[in-house]
C-alpha positions as a printed NumPy array, in Angstrom:
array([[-32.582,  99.007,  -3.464],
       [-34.849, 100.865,  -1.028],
       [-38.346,  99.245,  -0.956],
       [-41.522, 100.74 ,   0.333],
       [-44.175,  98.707,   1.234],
       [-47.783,  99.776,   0.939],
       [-50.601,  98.198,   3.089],
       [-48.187,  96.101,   4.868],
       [-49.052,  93.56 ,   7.461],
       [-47.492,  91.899,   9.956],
       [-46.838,  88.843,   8.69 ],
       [-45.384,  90.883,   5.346],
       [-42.781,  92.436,   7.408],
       [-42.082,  89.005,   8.938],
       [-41.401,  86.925,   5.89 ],
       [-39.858,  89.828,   3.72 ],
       [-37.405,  90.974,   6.402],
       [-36.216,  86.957,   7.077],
       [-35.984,  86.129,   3.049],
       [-34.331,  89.647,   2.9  ],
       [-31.153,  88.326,   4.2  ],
       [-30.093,  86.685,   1.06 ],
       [-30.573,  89.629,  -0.822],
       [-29.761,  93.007,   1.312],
       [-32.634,  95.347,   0.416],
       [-33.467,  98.603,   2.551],
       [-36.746,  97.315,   3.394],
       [-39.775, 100.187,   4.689],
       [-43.136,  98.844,   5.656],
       [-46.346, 101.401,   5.772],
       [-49.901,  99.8  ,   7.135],
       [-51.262, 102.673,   4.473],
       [-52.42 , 101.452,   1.123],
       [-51.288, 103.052,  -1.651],
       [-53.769, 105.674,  -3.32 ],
       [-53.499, 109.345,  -4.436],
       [-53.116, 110.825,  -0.698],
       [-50.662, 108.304,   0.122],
       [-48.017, 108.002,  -2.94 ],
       [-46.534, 110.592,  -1.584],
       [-44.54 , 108.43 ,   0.834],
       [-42.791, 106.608,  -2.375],
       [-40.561, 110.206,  -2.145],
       [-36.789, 108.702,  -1.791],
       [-38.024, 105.267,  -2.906],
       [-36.386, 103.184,  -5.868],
       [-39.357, 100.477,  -5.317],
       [-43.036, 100.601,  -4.339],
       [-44.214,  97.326,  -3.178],
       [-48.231,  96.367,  -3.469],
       [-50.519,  94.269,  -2.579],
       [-54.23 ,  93.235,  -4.754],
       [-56.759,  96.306,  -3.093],
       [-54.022,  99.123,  -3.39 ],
       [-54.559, 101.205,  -6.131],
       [-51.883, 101.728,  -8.893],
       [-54.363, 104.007, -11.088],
       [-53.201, 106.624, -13.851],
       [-52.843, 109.195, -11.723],
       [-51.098, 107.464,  -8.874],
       [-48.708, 105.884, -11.49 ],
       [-47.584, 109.596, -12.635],
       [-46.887, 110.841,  -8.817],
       [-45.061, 107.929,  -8.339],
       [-43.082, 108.707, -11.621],
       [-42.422, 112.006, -10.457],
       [-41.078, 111.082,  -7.376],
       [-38.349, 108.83 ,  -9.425],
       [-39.835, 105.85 ,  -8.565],
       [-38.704, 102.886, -11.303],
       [-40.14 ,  99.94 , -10.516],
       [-43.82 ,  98.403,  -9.484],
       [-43.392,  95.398,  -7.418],
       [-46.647,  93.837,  -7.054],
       [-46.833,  90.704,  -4.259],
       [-49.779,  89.328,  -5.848],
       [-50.606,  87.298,  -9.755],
       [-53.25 ,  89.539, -10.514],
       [-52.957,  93.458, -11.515],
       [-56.213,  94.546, -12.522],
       [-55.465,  97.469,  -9.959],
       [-53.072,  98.615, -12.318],
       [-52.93 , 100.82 , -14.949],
       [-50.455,  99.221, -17.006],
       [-50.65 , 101.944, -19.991],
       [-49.716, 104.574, -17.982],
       [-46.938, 102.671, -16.167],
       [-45.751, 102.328, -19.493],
       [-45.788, 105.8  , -20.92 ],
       [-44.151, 106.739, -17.483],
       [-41.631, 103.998, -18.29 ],
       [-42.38 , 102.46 , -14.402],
       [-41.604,  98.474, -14.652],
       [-44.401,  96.634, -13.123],
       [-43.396,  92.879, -11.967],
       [-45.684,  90.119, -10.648],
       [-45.259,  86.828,  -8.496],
       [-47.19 ,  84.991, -11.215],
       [-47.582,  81.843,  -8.928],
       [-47.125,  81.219,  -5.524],
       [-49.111,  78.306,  -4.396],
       [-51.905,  76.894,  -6.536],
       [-52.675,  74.411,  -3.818],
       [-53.295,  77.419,  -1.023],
       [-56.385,  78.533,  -3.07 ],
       [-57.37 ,  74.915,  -4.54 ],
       [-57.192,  73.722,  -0.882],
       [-59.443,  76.93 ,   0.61 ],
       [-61.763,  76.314,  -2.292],
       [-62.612,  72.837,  -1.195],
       [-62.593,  74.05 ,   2.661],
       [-65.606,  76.613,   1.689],
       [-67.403,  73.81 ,  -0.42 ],
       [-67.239,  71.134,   2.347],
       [-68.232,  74.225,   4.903],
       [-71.123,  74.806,   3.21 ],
       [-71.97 ,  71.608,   1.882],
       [-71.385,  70.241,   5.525],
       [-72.406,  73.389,   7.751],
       [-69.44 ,  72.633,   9.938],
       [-69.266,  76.113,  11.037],
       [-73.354,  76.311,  12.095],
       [-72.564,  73.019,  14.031],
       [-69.276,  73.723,  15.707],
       [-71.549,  77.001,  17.029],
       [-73.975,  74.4  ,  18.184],
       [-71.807,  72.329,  20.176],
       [-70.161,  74.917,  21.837],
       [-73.325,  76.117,  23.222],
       [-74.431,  72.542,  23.837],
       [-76.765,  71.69 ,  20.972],
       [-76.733,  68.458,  19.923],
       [-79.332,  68.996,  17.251],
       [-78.598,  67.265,  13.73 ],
       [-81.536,  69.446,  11.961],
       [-80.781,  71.683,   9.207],
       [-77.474,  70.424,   9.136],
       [-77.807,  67.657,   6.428],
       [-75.606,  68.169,   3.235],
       [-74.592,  65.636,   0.292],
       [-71.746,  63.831,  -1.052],
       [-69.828,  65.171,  -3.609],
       [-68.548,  61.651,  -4.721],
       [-70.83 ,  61.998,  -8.351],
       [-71.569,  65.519,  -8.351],
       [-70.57 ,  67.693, -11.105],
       [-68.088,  70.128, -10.324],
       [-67.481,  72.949, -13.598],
       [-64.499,  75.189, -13.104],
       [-63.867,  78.549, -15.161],
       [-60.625,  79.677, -15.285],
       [-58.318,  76.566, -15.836],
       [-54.627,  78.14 , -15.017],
       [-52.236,  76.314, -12.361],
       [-55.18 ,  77.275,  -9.725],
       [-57.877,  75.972, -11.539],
       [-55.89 ,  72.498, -12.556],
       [-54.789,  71.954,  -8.846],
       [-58.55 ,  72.498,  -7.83 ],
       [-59.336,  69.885, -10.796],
       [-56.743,  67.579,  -9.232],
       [-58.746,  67.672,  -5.823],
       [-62.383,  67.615,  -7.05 ],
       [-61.304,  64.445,  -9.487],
       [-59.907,  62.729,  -6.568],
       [-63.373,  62.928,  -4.255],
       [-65.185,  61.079,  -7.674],
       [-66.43 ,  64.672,  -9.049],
       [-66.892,  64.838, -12.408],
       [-64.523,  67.898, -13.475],
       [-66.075,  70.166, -16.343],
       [-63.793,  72.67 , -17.39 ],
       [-63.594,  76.232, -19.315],
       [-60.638,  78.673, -20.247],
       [-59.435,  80.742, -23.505],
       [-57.184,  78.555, -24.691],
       [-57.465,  74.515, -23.995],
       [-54.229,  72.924, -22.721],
       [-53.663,  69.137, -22.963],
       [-53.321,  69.337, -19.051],
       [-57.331,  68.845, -19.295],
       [-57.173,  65.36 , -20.891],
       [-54.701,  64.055, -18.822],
       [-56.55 ,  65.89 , -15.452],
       [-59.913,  63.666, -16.782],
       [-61.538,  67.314, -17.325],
       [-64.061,  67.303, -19.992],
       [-62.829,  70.241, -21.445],
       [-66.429,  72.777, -22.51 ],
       [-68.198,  75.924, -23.182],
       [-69.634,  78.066, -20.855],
       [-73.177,  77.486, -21.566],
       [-72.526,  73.752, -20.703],
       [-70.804,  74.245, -17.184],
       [-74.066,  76.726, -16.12 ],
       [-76.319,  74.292, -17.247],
       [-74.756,  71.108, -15.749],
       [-73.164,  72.303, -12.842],
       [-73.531,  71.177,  -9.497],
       [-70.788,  73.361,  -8.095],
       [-69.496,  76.446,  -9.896],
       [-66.143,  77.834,  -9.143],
       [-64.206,  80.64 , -10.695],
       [-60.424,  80.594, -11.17 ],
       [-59.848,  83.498, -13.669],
       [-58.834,  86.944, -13.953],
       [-60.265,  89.77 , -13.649],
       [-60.752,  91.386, -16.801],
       [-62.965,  93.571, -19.529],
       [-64.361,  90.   , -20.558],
       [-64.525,  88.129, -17.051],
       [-66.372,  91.969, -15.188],
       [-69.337,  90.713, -14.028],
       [-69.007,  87.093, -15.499],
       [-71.705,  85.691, -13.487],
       [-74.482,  88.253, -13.661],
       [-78.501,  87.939, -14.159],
       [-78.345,  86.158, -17.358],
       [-75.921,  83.754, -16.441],
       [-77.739,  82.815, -13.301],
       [-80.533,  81.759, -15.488],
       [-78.971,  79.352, -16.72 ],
       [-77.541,  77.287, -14.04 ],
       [-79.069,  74.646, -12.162],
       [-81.755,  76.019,  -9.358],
       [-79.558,  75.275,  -5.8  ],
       [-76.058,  75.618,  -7.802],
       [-73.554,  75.942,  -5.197],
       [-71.165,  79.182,  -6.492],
       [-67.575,  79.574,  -5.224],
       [-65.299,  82.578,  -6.159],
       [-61.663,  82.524,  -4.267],
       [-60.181,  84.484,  -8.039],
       [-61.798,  88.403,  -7.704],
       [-64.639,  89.86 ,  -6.683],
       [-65.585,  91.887,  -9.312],
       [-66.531,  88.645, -11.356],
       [-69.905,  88.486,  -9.548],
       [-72.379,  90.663, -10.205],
       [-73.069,  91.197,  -6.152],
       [-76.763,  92.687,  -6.768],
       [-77.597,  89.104,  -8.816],
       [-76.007,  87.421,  -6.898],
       [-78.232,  88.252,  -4.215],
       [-81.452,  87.84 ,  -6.123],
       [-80.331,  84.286,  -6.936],
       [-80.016,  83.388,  -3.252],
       [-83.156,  85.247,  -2.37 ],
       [-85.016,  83.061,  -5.284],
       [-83.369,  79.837,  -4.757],
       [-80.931,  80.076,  -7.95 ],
       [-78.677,  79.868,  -5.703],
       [-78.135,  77.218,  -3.172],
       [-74.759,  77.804,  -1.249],
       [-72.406,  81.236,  -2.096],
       [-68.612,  81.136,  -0.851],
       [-66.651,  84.406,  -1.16 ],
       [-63.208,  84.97 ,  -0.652],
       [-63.44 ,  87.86 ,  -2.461],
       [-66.034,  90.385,  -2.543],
       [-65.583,  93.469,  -5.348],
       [-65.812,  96.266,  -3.034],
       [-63.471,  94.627,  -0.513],
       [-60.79 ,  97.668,  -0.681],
       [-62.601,  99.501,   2.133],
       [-63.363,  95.914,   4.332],
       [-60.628,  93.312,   3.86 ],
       [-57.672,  93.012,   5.641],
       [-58.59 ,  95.345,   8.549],
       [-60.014,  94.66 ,  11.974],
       [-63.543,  96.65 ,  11.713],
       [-64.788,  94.231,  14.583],
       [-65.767,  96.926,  16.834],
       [-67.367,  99.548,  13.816],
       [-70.451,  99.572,  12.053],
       [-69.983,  98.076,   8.251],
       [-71.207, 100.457,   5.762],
       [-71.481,  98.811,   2.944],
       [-75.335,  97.578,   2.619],
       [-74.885,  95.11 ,  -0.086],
       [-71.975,  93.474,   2.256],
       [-73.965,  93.246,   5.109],
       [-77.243,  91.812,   2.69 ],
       [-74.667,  88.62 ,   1.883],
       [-73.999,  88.124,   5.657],
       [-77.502,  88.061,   6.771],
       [-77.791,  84.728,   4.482],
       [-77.429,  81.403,   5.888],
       [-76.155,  80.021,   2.918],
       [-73.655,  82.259,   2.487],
       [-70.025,  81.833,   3.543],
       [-67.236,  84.707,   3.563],
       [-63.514,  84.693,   4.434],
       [-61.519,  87.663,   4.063],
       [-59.337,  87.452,   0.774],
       [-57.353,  84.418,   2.674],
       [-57.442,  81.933,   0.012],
       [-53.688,  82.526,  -0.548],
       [-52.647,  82.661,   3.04 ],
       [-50.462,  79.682,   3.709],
       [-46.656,  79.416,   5.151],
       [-45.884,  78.14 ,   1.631],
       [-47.374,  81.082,  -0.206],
       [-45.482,  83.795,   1.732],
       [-42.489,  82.067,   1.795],
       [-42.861,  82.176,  -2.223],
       [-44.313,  85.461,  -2.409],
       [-41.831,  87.065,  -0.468],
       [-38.828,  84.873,  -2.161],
       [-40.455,  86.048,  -5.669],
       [-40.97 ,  89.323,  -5.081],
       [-37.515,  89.904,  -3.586],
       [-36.139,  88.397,  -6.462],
       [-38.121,  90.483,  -9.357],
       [-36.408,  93.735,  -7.266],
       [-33.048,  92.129,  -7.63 ],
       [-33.554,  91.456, -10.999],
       [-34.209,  94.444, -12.085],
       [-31.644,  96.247,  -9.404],
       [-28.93 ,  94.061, -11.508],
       [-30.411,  95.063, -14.862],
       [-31.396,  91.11 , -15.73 ],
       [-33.727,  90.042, -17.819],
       [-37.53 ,  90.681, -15.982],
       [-39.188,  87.017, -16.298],
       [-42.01 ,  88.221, -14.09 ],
       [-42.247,  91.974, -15.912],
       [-46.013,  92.489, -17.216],
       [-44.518,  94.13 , -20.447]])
C-alpha cells in the first residue's frame, strides 16, 4: 500500500523504512502534522499514518474520505484525537498499536519520581558548575511510602510491578478490577481512598469524557498536602490552572509531566531558539518542583521497534483483507 506519514520524525523514518523490508510498503514521510490545511497531502494515498497531537477531527476525517483514503493507521494506544464517529460514517478503518512497551513508560515514570524525589537534575547542574552544596537537595525513601496508581492497564501493572519491588505500598484504581491486582500485592480501591492516602499519585489512563480533567480543584482537596503527582498517560487529565494553584499553595509537593494538554503546538519540535507562548506552560517551568519531559515516556529502542512492527502489520492486515485485531471498531 502507499503510506503517508504525518508529523514524521527522524527516528520514524528510521525504524519504519528498516521493519518495512519484510513487508514492501511505498512508504512517504511529511514533518507536517496532520490538520485541515494539511490533509490535503493524503491525495494518492491508500494509508494516512498518525501520531498522538495530529488531529483526525470530523472534518479532517471527511477530506481524507474524499481523497479515497481507507484506512487510519494510528502509531500510538490512545485516539482521543480521533473522531471515531465520523471515521465510521465515512467508512475510514482506524487501527491502533494497542501496546508497545509497558515498561518504557513504567520505567520513565519512576525516572521522574526519583528526579524529583532526589533532585538529581538541580545537582548534576551544581556539580558541573562546581557546587558541592548538599542544601535543598534532601529527598526521602520511597521504601514505605504509599504509591496509588489510576489507570491499572498493562502500563499501570508494570509501574505496580516496580513501585512493589522498592517496598511501596501499591494502591490501585481502574473500571473494571482484574485479578492481576491480587497477585501484583495492589490493594485494589476507590478513588477517594488513593487522594486521601497517597504519597505519590500517578495516572495511567485514557483520556476520556470521564478521565477530562480528572485531577482538578476538588480532587486536589483531597489529597495529602506535599502529594507528589505524576502524569506520563495525557495531558488533558490535569486540570493545568489547579494544578498550578496546588503547587503555589503547597497541595502539591513535586509535579512530573510528560504530557502537558496543550502540547500540540510545543512537543516534539525544537523551539529552543523562540519565545514560548503559551503562559500557563511557561507558569509550570518557573517552579522548582516541577519536572517536564517532552511526551518521551514511550521513547525506547523496544517501543519503536514494536510500534513500527505493529503498525506495519495493521496496514498489511487490512491490505490482505484479514481480520483487523487492532481495528477500534
Amino acid at each position: 500500500m502507499r503510506i503517508v506519514f504525518f508529523s514524521a520524525k527522524p527516528y520514524d523514518k528510521h525504524f519504519f523504512e528498516e521493519l518495512n523490508q519484510s513487508f514492501g510498503h511505498e512508504l512517504h514521510f511529511l514533518d507536517v502534522p496532520l490538520h485541515a490545511d494539511t490533509a490535503v497531502l493524503a491525495r494518492g494515498f491508500e494509508a494516512v499514518c498518525i501520531f498522538v497531537n495530529d488531529e483526525a477531527s470530523a472534518p479532517v476525517i471527511q477530506q481524507l474520505a474524499d481523497l479515497n483514503v481507507k484506512l487510519l493507521a494510528l502509531r500510538s494506544a490512545g485516539f482521543n484525537h480521533v473522531d471515531l464517529t465520523a471515521a465510521q460514517k465515512h467508512n475510514l478503518k482506524v487501527v491502533r498499536v494497542p501496546s508497545y512497551s509497558p515498561y518504557s513508560v513504567a520505567e520513565h515514570t519512576l525516572a521522574l519520581v526519583l528526579t524529583l524525589n532526589r533532585k538529581t537534575h538541580r545537582a548534576y547542574n551544581r556539580v558541573r558548575e562546581g557546587n558541592f552544596s548538599l542544601n535543598g537537595l534532601m529527598g526521602f525513601d520511597l521504601h514505605g511510602k504509599t504509591v496509588g496508581l489510576i489507570g491499572l492497564g498493562k502500563i499501570g501493572f508494570a509501574t505496580a510491578r516496580i513501585f512493589k519491588g522498592l517496598g511501596c505500598r501499591v494502591l490501585g484504581y481502574d473500571i473494571v478490577q482484574s485479578p492481576e491486582c491480587e497477585e501484583i500485592g495492589i490493594n485494589f480501591t476507590d478513588l477517594a481512598t488513593i487522594y486521601a492516602e497517597s504519597d505519590i499519585i500517578s495516572l495511567h489512563c485514557p483520556l476520556t469524557a470521564d478521565t477530562f480533567h480528572l485531577i482538578n480543584e476538588t480532587t486536589l482537596a483531597q489529597v495529602k498536602p506535599g502529594v507528589m503527582l505524576i502524569n506520563t498517560s495525557r495531558g488533558a487529565l490535569i486540570d493545568t490552572v489547579a494544578v498550578i494553584e496546588g503547587l503555589k499553595h503547597g497541595q502539591i509537593g513535586y509535579l512530573g509531566l510528560d504530557v502537558y494538554e496543550e502540547e500540540g503546538d510545543l512537543f516534539f519540535e525544537d523551539l529552543s531558539d523562540k519565545v514560548i507562548q503559551d503562559d500557563v506552560f511557561t507558569r509550570l517551568l518557573a517552579f522548582p518542583n516541577v519536572l517536564i519531559t517532552g511526551h518521551q515516556a514511550f521513547f525506547t529502542q523496544n517501543a519503536m521497534h514494536n510500534i513500527a512492527e505493529v503498525t506495519l502489520q495493521n496496514i498489511t492486515d487490512f491490505a490482505q483483507d484479514k481480520n483487523l485485531k487492532n481495528a477500534l471498531f
